[in-house]
C-alpha positions as CSV (number, residue, x, y, z in Angstrom):
1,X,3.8,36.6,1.0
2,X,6.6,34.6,0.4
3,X,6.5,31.3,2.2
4,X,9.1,28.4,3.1
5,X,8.4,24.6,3.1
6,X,10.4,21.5,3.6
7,X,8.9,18.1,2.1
8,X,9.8,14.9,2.4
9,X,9.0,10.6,2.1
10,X,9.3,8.1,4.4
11,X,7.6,4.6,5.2
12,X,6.8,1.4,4.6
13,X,4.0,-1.2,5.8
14,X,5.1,-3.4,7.9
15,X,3.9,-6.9,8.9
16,X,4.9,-7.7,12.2
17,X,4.3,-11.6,11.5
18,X,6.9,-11.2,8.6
19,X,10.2,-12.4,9.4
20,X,11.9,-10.6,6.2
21,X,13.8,-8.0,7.9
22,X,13.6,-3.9,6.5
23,X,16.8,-3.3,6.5
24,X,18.9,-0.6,4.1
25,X,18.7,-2.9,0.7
26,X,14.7,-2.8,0.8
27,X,14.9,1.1,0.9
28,X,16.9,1.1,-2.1
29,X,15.5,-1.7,-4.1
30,X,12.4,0.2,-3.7
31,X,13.1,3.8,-3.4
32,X,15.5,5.9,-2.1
33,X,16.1,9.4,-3.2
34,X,17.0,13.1,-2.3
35,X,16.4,16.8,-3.7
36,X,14.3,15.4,-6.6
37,X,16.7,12.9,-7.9
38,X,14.2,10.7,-9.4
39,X,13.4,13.2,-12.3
40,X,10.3,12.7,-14.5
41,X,9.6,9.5,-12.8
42,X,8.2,9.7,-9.5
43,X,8.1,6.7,-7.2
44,X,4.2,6.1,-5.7
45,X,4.8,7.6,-2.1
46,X,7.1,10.7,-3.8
47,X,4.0,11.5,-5.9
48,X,2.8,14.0,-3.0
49,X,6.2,15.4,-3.3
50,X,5.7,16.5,-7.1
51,X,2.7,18.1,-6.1
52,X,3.7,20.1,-3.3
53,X,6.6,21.0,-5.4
54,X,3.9,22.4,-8.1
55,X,1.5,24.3,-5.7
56,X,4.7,25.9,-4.1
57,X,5.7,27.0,-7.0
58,X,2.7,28.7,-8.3
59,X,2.4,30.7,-5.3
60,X,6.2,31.8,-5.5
61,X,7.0,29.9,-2.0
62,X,10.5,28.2,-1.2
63,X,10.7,24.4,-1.5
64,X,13.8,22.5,0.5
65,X,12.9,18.9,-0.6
66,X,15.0,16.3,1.4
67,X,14.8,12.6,1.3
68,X,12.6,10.3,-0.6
69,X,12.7,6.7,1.3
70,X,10.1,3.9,1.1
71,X,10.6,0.0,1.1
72,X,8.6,-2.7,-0.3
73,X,6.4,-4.1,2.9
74,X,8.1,-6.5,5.1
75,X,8.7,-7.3,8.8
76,X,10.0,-4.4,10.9
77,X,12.2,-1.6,10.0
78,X,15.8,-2.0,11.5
79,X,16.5,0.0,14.4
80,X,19.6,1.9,12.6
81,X,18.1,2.0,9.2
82,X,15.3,4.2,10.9
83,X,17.2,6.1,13.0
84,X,19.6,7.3,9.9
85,X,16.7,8.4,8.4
86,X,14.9,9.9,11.0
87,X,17.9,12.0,11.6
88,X,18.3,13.1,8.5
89,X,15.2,14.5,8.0
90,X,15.3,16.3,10.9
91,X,18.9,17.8,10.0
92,X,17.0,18.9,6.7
93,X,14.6,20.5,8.5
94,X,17.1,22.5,10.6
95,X,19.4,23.2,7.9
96,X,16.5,25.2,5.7
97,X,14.8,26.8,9.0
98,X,13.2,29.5,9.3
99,X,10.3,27.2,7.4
100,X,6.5,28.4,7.8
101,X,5.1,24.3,7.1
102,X,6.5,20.8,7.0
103,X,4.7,18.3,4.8
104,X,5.4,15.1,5.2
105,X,4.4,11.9,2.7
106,X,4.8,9.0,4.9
107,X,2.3,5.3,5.2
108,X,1.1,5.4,8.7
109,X,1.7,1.7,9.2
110,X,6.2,1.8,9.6
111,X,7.3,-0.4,12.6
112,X,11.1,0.1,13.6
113,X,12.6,-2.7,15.9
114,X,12.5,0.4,18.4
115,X,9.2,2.2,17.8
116,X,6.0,0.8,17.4
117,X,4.9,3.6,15.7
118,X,7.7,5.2,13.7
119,X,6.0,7.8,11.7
120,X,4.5,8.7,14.9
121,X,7.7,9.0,16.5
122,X,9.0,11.0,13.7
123,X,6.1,13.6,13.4
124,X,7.0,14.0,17.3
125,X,10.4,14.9,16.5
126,X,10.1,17.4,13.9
127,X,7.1,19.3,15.8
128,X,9.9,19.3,18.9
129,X,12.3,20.4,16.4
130,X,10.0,23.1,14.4
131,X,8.0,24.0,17.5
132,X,4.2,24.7,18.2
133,X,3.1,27.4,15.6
134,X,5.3,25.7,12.1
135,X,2.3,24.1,10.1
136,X,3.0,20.2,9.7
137,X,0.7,18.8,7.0
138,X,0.9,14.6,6.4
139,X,-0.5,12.6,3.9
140,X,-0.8,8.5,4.9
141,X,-2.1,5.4,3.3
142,X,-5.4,4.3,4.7
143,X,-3.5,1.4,5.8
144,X,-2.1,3.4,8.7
145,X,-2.6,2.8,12.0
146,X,-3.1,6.4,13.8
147,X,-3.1,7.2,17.3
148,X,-2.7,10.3,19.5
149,X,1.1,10.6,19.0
150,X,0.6,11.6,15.5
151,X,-3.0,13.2,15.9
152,X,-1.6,15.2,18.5
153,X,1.8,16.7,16.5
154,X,0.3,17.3,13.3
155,X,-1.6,20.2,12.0
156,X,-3.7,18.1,9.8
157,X,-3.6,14.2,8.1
158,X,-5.5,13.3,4.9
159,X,-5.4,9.5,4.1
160,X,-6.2,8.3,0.7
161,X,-9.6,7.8,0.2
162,X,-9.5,4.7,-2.3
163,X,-8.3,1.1,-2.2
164,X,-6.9,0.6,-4.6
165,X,-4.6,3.7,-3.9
166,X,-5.6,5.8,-7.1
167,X,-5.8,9.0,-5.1
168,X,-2.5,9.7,-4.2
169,X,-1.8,12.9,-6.2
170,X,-5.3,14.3,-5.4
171,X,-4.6,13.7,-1.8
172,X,-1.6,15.5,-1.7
173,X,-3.5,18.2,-3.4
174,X,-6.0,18.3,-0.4
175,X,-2.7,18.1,2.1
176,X,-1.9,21.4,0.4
177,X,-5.1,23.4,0.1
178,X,-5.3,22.7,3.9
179,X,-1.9,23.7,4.7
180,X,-2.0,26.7,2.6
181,X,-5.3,27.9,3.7
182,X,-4.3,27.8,7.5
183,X,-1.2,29.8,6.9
184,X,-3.2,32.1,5.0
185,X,-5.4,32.6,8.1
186,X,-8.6,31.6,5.8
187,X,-9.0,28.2,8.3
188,X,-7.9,26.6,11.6
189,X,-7.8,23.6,11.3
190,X,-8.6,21.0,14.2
191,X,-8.9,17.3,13.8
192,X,-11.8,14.6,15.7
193,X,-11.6,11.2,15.4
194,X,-13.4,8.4,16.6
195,X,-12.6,4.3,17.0
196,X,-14.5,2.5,14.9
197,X,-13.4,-1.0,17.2
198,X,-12.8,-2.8,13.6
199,X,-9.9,-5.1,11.7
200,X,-11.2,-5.8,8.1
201,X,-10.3,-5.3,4.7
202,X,-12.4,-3.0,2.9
203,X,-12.8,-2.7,-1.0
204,X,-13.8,0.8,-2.0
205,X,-14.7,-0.5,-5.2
206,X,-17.8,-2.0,-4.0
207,X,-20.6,-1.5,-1.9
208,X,-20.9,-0.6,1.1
209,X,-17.6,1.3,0.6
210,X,-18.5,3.0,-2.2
211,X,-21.2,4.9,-0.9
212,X,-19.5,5.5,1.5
213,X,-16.4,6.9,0.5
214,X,-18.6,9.2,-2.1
215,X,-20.5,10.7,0.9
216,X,-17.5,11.3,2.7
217,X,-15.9,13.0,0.2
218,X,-19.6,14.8,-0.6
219,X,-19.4,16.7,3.6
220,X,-15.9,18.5,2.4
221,X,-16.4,22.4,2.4
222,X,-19.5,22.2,3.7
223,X,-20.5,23.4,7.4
224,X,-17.2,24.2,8.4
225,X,-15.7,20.6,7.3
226,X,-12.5,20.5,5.7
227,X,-11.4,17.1,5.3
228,X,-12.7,13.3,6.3
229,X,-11.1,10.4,5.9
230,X,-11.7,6.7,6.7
231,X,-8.5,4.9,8.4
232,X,-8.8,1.3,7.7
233,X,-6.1,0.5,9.4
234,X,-3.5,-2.7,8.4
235,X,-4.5,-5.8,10.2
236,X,-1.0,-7.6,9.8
237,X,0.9,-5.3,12.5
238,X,0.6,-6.3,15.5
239,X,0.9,-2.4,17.5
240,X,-1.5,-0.8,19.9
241,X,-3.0,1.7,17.4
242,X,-3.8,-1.3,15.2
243,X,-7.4,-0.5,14.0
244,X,-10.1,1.3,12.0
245,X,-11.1,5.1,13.2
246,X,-12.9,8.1,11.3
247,X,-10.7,11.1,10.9
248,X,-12.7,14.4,10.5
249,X,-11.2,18.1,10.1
250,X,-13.3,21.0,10.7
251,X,-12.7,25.0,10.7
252,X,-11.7,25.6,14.7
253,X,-15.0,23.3,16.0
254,X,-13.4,20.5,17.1
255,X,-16.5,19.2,19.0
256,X,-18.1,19.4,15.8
257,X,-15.3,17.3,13.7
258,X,-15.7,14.7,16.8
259,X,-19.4,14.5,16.5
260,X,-19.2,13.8,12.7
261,X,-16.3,11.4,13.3
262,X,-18.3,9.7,15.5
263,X,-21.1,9.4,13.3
264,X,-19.6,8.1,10.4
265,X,-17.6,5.8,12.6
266,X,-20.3,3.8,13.7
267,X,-22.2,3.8,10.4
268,X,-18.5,2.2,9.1
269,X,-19.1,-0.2,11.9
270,X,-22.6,-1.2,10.9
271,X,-21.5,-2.3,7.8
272,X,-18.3,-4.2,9.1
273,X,-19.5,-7.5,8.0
274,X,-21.1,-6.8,4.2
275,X,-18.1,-5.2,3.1
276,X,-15.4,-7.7,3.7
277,X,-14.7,-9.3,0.4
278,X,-16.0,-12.7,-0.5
279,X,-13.2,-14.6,-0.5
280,X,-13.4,-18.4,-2.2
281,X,-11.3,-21.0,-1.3
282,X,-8.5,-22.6,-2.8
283,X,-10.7,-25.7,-4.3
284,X,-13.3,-23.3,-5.2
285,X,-11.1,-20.7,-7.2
286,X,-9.9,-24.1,-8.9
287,X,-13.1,-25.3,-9.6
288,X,-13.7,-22.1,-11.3
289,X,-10.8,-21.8,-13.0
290,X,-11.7,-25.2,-14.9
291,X,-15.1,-24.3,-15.8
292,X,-14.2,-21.2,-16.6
293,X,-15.2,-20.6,-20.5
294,X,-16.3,-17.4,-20.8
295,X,-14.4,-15.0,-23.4
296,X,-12.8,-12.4,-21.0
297,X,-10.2,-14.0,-18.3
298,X,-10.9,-14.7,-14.9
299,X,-8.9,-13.0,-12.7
300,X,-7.4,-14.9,-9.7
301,X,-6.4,-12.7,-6.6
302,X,-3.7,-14.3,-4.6
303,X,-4.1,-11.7,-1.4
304,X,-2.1,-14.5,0.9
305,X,1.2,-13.8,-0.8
306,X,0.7,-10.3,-2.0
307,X,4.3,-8.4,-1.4
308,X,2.6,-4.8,-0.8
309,X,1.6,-6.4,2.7
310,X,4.7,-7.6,3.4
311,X,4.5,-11.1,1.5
312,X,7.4,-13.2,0.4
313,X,5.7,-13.2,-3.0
314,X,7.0,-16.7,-3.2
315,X,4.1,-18.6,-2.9
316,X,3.5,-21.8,-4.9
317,X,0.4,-22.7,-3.3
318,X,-1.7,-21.7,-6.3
319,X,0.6,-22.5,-9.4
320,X,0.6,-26.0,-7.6
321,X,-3.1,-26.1,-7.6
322,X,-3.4,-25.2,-11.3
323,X,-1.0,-27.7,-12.8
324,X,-2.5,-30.7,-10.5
325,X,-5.9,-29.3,-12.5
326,X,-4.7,-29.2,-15.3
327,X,-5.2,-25.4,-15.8
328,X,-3.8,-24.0,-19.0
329,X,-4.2,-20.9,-21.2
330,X,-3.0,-18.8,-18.3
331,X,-0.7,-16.6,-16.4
332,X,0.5,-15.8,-12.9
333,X,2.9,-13.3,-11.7
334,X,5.0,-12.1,-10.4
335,X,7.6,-14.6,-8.2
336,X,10.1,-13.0,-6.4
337,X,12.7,-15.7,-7.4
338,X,16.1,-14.0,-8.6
339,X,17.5,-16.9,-9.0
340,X,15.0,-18.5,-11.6
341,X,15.5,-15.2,-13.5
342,X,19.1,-15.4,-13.3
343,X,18.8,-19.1,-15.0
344,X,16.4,-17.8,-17.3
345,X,18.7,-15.2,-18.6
346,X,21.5,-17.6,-19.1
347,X,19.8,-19.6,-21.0
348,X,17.9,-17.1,-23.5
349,X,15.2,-16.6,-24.7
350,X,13.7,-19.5,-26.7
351,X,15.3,-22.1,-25.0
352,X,13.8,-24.8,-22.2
353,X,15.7,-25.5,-19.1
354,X,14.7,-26.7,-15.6
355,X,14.4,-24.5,-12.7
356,X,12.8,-25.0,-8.7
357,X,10.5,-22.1,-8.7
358,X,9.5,-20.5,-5.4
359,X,9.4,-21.6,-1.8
360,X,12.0,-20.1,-0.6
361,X,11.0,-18.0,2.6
362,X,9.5,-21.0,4.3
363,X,6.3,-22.4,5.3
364,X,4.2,-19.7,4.5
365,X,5.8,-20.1,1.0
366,X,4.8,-23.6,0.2
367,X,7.1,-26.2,-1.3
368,X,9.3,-25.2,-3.9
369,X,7.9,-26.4,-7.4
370,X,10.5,-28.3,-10.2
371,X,9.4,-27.6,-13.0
372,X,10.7,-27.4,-17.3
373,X,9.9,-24.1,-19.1
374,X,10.3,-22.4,-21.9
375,X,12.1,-18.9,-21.5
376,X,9.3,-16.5,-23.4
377,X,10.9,-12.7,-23.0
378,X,13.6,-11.4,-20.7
379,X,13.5,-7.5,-19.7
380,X,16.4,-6.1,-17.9
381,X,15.9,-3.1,-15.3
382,X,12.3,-3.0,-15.5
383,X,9.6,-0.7,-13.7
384,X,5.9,-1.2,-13.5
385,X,2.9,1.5,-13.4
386,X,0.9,1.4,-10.4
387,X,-2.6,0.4,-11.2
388,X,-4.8,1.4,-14.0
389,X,-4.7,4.6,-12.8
390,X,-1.0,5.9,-14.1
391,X,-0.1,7.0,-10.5
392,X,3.6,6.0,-10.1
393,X,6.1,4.0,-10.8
394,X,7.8,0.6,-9.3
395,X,11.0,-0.8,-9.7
396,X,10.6,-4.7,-10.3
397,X,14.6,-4.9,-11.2
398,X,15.0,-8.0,-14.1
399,X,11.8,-9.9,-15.3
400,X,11.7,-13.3,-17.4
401,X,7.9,-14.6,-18.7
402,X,8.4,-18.7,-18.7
403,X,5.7,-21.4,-19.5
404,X,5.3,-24.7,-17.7
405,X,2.1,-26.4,-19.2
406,X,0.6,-24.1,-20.7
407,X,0.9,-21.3,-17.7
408,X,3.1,-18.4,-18.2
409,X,4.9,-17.5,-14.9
410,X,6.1,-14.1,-14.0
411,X,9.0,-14.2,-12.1
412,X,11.3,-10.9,-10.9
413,X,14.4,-9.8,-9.4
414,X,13.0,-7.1,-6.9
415,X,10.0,-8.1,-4.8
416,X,6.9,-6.2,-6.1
417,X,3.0,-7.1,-6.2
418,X,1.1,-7.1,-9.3
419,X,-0.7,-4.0,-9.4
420,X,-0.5,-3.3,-12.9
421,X,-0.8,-5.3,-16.4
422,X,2.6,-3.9,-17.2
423,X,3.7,-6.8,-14.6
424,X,2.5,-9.0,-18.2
425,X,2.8,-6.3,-21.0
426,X,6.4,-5.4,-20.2
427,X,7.3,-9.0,-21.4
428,X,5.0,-9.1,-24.7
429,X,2.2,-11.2,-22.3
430,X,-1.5,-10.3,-23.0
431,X,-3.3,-11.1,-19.7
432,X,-6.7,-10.3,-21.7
433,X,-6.1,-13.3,-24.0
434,X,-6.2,-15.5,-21.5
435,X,-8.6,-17.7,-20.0
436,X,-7.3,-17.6,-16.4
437,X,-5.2,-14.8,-15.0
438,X,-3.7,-14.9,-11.4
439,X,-2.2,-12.0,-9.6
440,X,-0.1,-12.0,-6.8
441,X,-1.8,-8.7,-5.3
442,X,-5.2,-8.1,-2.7
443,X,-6.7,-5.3,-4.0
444,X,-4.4,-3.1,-6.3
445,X,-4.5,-5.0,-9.1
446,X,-8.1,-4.3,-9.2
447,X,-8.2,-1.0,-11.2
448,X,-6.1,-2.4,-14.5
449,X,-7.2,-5.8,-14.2
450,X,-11.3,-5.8,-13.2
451,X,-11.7,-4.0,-16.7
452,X,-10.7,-7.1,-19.1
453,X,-11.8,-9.8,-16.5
454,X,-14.7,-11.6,-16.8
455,X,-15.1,-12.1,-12.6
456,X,-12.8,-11.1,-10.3
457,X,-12.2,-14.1,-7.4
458,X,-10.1,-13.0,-4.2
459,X,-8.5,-16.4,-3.0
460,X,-7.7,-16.8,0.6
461,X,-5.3,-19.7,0.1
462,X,-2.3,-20.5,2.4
463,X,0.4,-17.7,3.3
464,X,1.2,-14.5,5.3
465,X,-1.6,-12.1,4.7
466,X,-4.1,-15.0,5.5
467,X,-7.6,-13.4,5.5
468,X,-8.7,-14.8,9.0
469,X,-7.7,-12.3,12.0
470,X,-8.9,-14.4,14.6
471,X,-6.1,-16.7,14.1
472,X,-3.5,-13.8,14.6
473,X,-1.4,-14.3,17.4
474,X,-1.8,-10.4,18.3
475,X,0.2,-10.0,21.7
476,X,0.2,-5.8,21.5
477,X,-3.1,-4.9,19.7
478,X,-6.4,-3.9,21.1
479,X,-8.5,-7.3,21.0
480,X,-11.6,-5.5,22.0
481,X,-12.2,-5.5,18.3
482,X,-14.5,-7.2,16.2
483,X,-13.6,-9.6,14.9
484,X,-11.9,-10.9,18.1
485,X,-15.0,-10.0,19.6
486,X,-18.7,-9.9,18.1
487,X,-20.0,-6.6,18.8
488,X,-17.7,-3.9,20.4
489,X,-19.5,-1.1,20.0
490,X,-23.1,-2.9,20.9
């Protein structure tokens, strides 16, 4: 049977506590697309949309794809920047009806100066729109923050399963199988889900995580489950679905999919404390750094001023901390500083100049640093991979590699973490040939960089994704949540 499906993209991750506005620019800085337009090179969050696209395809159903909007993580979304988009997803949706399923690629975690929870509000509007029996599959980060508004709309929601995000694709492939197999009338799909009563950060790459991600994935297709997925949550938005929950999806039980939510939810609880990373402090990280003589590089992880949680990407907290050390044979990136590329290409490659390098978005920014460099390599219009595992790609606009004392500095046009080496490589900059190797990034830099690193230290210096959520000023989120409070669930 011949089927008809409308796709589409949009979200960011927003940190409430940010004051850098959301606003039009981000969304096309970042990415901004319709019907396909970004041809062989898919942005991260359109990923789902070339594979929905494919499994379509092979079955001979009709794809309308519509628009493909995402922006860099900042403060909230502008109210008329959300409502143009909105809207015109929704038009998209009524221009191509009759459609049997909607599937929708969005984060989980978009604030608009209006809604709380946008995607929520949007998922809301298309079921209004599409009405109760039109199949509406969604895909989110595990960064979202879900509550009832969007559990309630949608026919099913699979988050990523890995941080770093090196799923996407095969998520989008689960989205599908679900979707497909429903309006087949093989499954019914009905989702449980339980509140785990948790802000953290939580590292699939370790244990406990690990495990526990692998046994979660290990209960699919079995007993009558379809899907399960871990919502971390994002700590740095302050809404009232801020938090941690277990998502289960089970074959028309749905006492049964909140049972085994519930299960796993409280086992995630258990091990709240063990897996929040180890961070070091500042002094420590330094302390390392000198020491460090090992043949691979250590890796420094500045999470306070990583952009993909809504970060200035500024910071000079750390680069200050190196050359008071006297740290050399190394390399930070990358500094959202357009104006120190814009010097650096004037000058040219080769030559020395002096330029104030970061603090620019205030105190959570540091002071700005003076410093004289050497311009290494300039690279005009430049895109990164993100991470090691070839997922997508992000524009990071112009780049310039400069060296102050023996440290090369990344600095770019368009505000991006470091998730991948290409952040180096794109400029002729080995990061495995050095001794010291920071990255402005909290965990997806992780699966290109823990490979040539010697250790791997995650630095909770000064910024605005500091580590500690007790000191959030949270006005709107649950605070019946450990850490606020010891032991929620007894």
């Amino acid at each position: 049977m011949t089927r008809r499906i409308f796709t589409a993209t949009l979200g960011t991750e927003t940190n409430t506590f940010s004051s850098l506005p959301t606003g039009m620019k981000m969304f096309e800085d970042t990415c901004l697309y319709r019907n396909a337009s970004y041809g062989d090179k898919p942005p991260m969050f359109g990923a789902p949309l070339v594979v929905w696209r494919r499994r379509a395809e092979e079955r001979g159903w009709d794809v309308t794809e519509g628009l493909c909007a995402f922006a860099m993580p900042a403060g909230k979304t502008v109210a008329r920047v959300y409502r143009q988009f909105r809207d015109e997803i929704l038009a998209d949706i009524k221009a191509a009806m009759p459609v049997d399923a909607v599937l929708l690629s969005l984060h989980g975690a978009m604030v608009a100066e209006e809604h709380d929870d946008a995607e929520g509000q949007l998922i809301e509007a298309v079921r209004k729109l599409v009405g109760p029996d039109v199949a509406i599959g969604v895909e989110l980060d595990l960064h979202a923050n879900v509550g009832l508004r969007m559990l309630e709309n949608a026919t099913v929601i699979v988050l990523f399963k890995e941080y770093p995000h090196i799923d996407i694709p095969e998520r989008a492939e689960e989205v599908f199988t679900l979707i497909a197999d429903h309006l087949d009338g093989k499954t019914k799909p009905v989702m449980g889900w339980f509140d785990c009563k948790t802000i953290g950060v939580f590292h699939t790459t370790r244990p406990p995580m690990r495990g526990f991600v692998d046994r979660m994935a290990a209960l699919e297709g079995k007993d009558g489950i379809l899907s399960v997925s871990a919502i971390h949550g994002f700590p740095w938005a302050d809404v009232p679905d801020m938090g941690s929950k277990m998502l289960v999806i089970s074959d028309g039980d749905r006492a049964k999919a909140n049972a085994l939510a519930e299960k796993l939810g409280r086992e995630f609880y258990a091990f709240r404390e063990e897996a929040q990373p180890a961070y070091t402090t500042l002094d420590q990280a330094m302390a390392r750094a000198a020491s460090h003589n090992q043949p691979k590089p250590l890796v420094l992880a500045d999470v306070s001023d990583n952009a993909g949680g809504g970060a200035a990407s500024d910071s000079t907290f750390v680069l200050e901390a190196m050359l008071k050390k006297g740290i050399r044979d190394a390399a930070i990136g990358m500094f959202w500083d357009p104006m120190a590329v814009r010097v650096a290409f004037e000058v040219g490659v080769g030559a020395e100049t002096d330029i104030r390098l970061g603090g620019k978005l205030g105190a959570s920014s540091g002071q700005p640093l003076d410093l004289r460099v050497k311009v290494l390599a300039l690279l005009e219009d430049a895109t990164v991979q993100f991470g090691g595992a070839r997922k997508g790609h992000q524009k990071v606009g112009d780049m310039a590699a400069l060296e102050a004392d023996g440290i090369v500095i990344v600095v770019n046009t368009l505000r991006t973490q470091c998730s991948s080496a290409d952040c180096f490589t794109n400029l002729g900059v080995d990061p495995a040939s050095k001794k010291v190797v920071v990255v402005k990034s909290m965990q997806h830099f992780h699966a290109a960089y823990a490979p040539l690193a010697s250790d791997v230290l995650y630095v909770a210096s000064p910024g605005a994704l500091m580590p500690d959520f007790t000191k959030l000023d949270y006005k709107k989120a649950p605070r019946d949540q450990w850490p606020l409070v010891p032991a929620p669930l007894g």
